[in-house]
VEXFI-858123 format. One line per field, with one value per residue (C-alpha): residue number from 0; y, z, x. Coordinates in nm, 2 decimals. Each point is the difference from the previous one (the first is absolute). Layout:
% VEXFI-858123
num <- c(NUM ...)
c2 <- c(Y ...)
c3 <- c(Z ...)
c1 <- c(X ...)
% end
This chain:
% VEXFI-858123
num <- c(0 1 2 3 4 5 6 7 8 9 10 11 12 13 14 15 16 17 18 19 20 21 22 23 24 25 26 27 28 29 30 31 32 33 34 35 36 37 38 39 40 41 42 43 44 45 46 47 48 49 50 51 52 53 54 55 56 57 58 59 60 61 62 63 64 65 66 67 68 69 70 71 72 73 74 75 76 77 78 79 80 81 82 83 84 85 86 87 88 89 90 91 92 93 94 95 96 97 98 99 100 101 102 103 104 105 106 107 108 109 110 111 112 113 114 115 116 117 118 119 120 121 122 123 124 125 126 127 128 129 130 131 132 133 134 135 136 137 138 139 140 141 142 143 144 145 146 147 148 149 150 151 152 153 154 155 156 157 158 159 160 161 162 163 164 165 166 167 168 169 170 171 172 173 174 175 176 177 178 179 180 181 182 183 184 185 186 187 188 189 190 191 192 193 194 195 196 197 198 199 200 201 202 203 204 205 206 207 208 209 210 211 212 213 214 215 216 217 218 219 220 221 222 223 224 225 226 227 228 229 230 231 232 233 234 235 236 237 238 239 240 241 242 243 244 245 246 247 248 249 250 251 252 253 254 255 256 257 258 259 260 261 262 263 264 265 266 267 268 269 270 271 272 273 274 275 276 277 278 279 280 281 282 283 284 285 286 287 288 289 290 291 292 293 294 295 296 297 298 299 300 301 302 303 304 305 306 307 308 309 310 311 312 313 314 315 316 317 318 319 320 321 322 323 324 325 326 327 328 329 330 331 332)
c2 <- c(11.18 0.37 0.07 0.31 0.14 0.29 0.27 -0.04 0.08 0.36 0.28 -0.08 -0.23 -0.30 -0.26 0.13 -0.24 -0.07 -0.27 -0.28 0.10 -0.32 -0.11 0.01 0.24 -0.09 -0.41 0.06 0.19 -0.27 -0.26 0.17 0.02 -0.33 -0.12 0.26 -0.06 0.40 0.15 0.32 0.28 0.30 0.30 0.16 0.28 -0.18 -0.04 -0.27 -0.26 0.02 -0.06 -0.27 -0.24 0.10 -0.32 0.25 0.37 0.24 0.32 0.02 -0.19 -0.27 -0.03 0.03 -0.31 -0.22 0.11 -0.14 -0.31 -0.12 -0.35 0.13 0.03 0.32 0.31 0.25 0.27 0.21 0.30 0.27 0.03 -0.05 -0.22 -0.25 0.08 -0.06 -0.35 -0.05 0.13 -0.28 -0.28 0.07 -0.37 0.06 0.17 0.32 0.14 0.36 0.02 0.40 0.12 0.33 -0.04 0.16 0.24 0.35 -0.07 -0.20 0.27 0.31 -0.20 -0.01 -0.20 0.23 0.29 -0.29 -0.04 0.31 0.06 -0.28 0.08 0.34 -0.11 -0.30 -0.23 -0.04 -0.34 0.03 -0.17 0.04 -0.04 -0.34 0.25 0.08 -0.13 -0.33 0.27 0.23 -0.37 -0.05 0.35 -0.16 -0.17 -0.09 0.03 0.02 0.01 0.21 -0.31 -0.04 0.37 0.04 -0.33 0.08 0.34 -0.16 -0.30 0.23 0.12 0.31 0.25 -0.10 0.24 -0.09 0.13 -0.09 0.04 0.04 0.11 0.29 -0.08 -0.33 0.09 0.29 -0.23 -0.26 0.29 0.15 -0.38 -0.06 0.33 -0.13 0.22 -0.05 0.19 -0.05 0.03 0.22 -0.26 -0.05 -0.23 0.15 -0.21 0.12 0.35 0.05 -0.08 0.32 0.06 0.23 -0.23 -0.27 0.21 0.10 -0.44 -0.04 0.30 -0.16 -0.35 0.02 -0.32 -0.08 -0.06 0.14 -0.24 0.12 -0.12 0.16 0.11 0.28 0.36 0.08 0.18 -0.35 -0.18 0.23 -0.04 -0.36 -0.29 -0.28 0.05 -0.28 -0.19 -0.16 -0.30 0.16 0.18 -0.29 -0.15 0.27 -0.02 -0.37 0.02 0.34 0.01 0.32 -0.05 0.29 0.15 0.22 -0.12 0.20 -0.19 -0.12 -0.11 -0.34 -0.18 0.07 -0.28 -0.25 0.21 -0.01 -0.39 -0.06 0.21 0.01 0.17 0.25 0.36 0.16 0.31 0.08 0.30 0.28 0.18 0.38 -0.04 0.08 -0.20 -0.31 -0.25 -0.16 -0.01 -0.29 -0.08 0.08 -0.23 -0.31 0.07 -0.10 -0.37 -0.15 -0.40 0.02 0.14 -0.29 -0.26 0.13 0.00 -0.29 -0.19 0.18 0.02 0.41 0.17 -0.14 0.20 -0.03 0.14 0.04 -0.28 0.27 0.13 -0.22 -0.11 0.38 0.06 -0.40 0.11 0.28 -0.20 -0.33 0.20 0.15 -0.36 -0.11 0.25 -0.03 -0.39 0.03 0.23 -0.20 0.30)
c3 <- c(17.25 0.00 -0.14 -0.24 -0.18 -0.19 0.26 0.24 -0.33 0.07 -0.19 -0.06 -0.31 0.12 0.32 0.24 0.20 0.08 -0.13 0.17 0.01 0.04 -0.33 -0.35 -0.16 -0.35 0.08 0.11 -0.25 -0.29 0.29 -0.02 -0.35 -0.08 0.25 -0.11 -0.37 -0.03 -0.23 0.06 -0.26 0.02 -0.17 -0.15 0.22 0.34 0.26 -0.11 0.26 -0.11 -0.35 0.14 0.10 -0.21 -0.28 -0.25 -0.05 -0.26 -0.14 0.03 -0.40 0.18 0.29 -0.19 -0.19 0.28 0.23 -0.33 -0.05 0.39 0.16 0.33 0.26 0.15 -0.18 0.24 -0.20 0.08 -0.14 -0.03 0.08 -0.35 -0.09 0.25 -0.13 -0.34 0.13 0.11 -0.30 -0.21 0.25 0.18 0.17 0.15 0.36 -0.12 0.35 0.02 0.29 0.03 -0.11 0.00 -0.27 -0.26 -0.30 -0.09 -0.32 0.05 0.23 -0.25 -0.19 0.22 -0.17 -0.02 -0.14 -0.26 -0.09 -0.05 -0.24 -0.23 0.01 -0.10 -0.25 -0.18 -0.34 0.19 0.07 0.36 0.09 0.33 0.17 0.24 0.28 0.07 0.26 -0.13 -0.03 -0.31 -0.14 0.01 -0.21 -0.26 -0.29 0.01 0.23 -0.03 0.18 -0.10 -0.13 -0.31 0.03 -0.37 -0.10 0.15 -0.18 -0.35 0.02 -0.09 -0.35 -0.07 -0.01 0.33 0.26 0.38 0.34 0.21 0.33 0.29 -0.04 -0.19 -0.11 -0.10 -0.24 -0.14 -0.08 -0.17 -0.15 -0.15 -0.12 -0.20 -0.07 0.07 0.14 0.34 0.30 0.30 0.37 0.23 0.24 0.11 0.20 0.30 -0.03 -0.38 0.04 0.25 -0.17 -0.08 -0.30 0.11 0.27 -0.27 -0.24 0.28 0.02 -0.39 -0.03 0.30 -0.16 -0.38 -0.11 0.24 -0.23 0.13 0.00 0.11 0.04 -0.22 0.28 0.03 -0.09 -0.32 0.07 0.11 -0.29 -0.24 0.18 0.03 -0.18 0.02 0.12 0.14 0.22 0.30 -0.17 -0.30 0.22 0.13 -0.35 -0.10 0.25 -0.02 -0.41 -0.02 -0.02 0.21 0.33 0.22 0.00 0.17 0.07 0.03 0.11 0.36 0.17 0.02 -0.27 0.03 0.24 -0.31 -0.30 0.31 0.02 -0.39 -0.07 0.38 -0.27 -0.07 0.19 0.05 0.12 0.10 -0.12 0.27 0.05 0.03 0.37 0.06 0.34 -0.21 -0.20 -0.14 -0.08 0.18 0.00 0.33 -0.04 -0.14 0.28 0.26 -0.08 0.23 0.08 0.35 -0.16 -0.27 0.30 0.19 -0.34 -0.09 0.34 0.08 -0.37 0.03 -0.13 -0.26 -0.29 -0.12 -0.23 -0.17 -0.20 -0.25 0.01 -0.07 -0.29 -0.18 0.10 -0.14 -0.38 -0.02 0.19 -0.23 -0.29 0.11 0.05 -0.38 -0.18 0.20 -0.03 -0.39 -0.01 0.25 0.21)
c1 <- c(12.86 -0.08 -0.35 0.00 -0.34 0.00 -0.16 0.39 0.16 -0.17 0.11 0.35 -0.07 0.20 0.06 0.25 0.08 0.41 0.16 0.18 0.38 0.12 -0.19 0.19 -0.26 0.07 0.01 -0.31 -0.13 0.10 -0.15 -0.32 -0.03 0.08 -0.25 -0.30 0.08 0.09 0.17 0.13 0.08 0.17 0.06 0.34 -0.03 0.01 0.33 0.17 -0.02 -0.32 0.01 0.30 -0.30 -0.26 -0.10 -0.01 0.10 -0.11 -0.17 -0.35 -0.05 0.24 -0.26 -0.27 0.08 0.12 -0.30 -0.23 0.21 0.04 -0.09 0.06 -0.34 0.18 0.16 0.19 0.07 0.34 -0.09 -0.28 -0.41 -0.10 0.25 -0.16 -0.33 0.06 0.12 -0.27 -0.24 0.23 -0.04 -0.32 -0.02 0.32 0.07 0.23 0.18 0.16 0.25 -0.11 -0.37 0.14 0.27 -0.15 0.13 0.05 -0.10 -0.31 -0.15 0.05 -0.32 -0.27 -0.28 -0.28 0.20 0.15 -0.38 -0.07 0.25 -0.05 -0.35 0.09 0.17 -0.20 0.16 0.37 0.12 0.14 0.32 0.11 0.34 -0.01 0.08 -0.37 -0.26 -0.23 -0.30 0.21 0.10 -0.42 -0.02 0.28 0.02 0.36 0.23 0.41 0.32 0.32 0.12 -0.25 -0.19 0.19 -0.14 -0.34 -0.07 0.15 -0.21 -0.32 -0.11 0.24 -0.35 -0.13 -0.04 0.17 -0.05 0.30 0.06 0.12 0.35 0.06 0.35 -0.04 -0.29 0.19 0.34 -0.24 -0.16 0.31 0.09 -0.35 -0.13 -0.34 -0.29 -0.01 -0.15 0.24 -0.11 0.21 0.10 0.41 0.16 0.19 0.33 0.04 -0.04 0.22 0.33 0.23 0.13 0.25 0.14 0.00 0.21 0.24 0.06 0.05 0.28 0.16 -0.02 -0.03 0.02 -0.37 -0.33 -0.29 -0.31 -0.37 -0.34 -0.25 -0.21 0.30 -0.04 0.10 0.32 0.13 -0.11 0.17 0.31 0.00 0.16 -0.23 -0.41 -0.21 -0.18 0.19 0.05 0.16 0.25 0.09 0.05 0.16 0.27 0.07 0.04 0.16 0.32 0.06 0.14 -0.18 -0.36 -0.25 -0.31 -0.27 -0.27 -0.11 0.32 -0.08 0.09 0.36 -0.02 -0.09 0.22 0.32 -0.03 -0.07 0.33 0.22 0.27 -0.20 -0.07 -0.36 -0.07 -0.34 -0.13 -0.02 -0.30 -0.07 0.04 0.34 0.08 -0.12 0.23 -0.30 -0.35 -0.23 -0.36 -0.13 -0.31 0.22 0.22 -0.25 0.04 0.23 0.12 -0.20 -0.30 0.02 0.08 -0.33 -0.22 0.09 -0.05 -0.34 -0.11 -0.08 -0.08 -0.17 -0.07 -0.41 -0.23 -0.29 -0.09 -0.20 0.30 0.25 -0.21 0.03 0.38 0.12 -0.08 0.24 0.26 -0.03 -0.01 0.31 0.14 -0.12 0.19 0.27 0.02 -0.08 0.31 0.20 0.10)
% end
């Protein structure tokens, strides 16, 4: 068997080594799992022969939870830097894999933690609630974390006078905003995939096809929200679209989960949302992107990489995470 340590990973942030052709990648995968007691979770947003033989797929709450609640010695997380690391935060005894180190988020780097400080320090008596799309060291500078699926919930579960900072992303703090009226102070951070769509292009879809619902994230600019039907997480688009009784939608969120809303409702049509770019048809994640099976197949034979951190750490970010988790589970969201 091929040894693989850390330094021959080098700079590219996974093993590259070639894979067997003659092997069944995805046998072996679920082999390996079963025989290292993985489990292996994936996001919404990745290919879906991915999220095909993942144990469980989701939005980052999802994740979150299932990351908390596992048995398994191993978590390989399908998805995004901080996704992993929050995995790991929740279940520090456990080995939490990445097939790419260098998946990481738009999002998450528009915060960088000492400017993050800074701020809050700058602007003392806010309760700061931070989107789960951050690094572990802004979850250490939080009290409370949230995902687009209970951010509402969140922000509502505080006393009505209280004063937030939220961050990072700009239009998801200014859609909860607008829904609460509540002081906040929102960071200027954005995600790249949800700034990108066009309304124009999107427009130019609905007068073509009239009887199509739009449906958007709220990390969307706010030209999309106001034109859309339905707003929320990943998980409520999908819910939306497998309850409604409309038969055609544009999505404007990352591409992905049209692979889960196309096999929840094969009846049904979805249209991603096309971004500014005209020579695109839709709008991906380059960073979620970078998962692929081979990558998985190599993490999971070599176990790298391995996500680790500080135990000091770990200890500051958990709080705002399981805090997160308790209002959430008190609410059953």
């Amino acid at each position: 068997m091929t040894i693989v340590n850390k330094t021959k990973m080098g700079k590219k942030g996974f093993i590259d080594l070639d894979v067997d052709k003659s092997l069944n990648i995805v046998d072996e995968i679920k082999r390996m799992r079963e025989e290292k007691n993985a489990v292996i979770l994936a996001h919404f947003y990745q290919e879906g022969e991915i999220q095909d033989i993942a144990d469980f797929v989701g939005d980052s709450l999802g994740l979150s939870q299932q990351a908390a609640a596992t048995e398994a010695d191993i978590i390989l997380f399908a998805g995004v830097h901080f996704m992993a690391e929050t995995a790991k935060i929740l279940a520090p005894e456990k080995k939490v894999l990445i097939p790419d180190l260098q998946a990481g988020c738009s999002l998450a780097d528009s915060c960088p933690p000492k400017d993050f400080e800074a701020f809050i320090k700058s602007n003392p008596g806010h309760t700061v609630i931070s989107y789960v799309n951050t690094t572990a060291e802004i979850k250490a500078l939080t009290d409370i974390i949230c995902t687009s699926t209970n951010a509402l919930q969140i922000v509502e579960s505080l006393p009505k006078g209280e004063k937030i900072i939220f961050a990072p992303d700009r239009n998801l703090g200014n859609y909860i905003q607008s829904m609460t009226g509540r002081d906040m102070l929102i960071w200027d951070g954005a995600c790249h995939v949800h700034e990108e769509f066009s309304l124009e292009r999107i427009l130019d879809i609905k007068k073509e096809y009239p009887d199509t619902q739009i449906i958007a994230h709220p990390e969307c600019e706010k030209q999309i929200l106001i034109v859309a039907d339905h707003i929320g997480s990943t998980t409520s688009l999908l819910n939306y679209t497998i309850k409604d009784s409309g038969k055609s939608y544009i999505v404007a969120t990352e591409s992905g989960i049209l692979h889960q809303m196309r096999k929840a409702s094969p009846h049904k049509n979805f249209i991603p949302a096309p971004p500014k770019d005209s020579t695109c048809a839709c709008n991906d994640c380059k960073y979620m992107k970078m998962i692929s099976l081979k990558k998985i197949y190599n993490t999971l034979k070599y176990e790298l990489p391995e996500i680790t951190l500080e135990q000091d750490l770990m200890d500051r970010a958990r709080g705002s995470i399981v805090r997160m988790l308790d209002i959430s589970n008190r609410l059953k969201l």
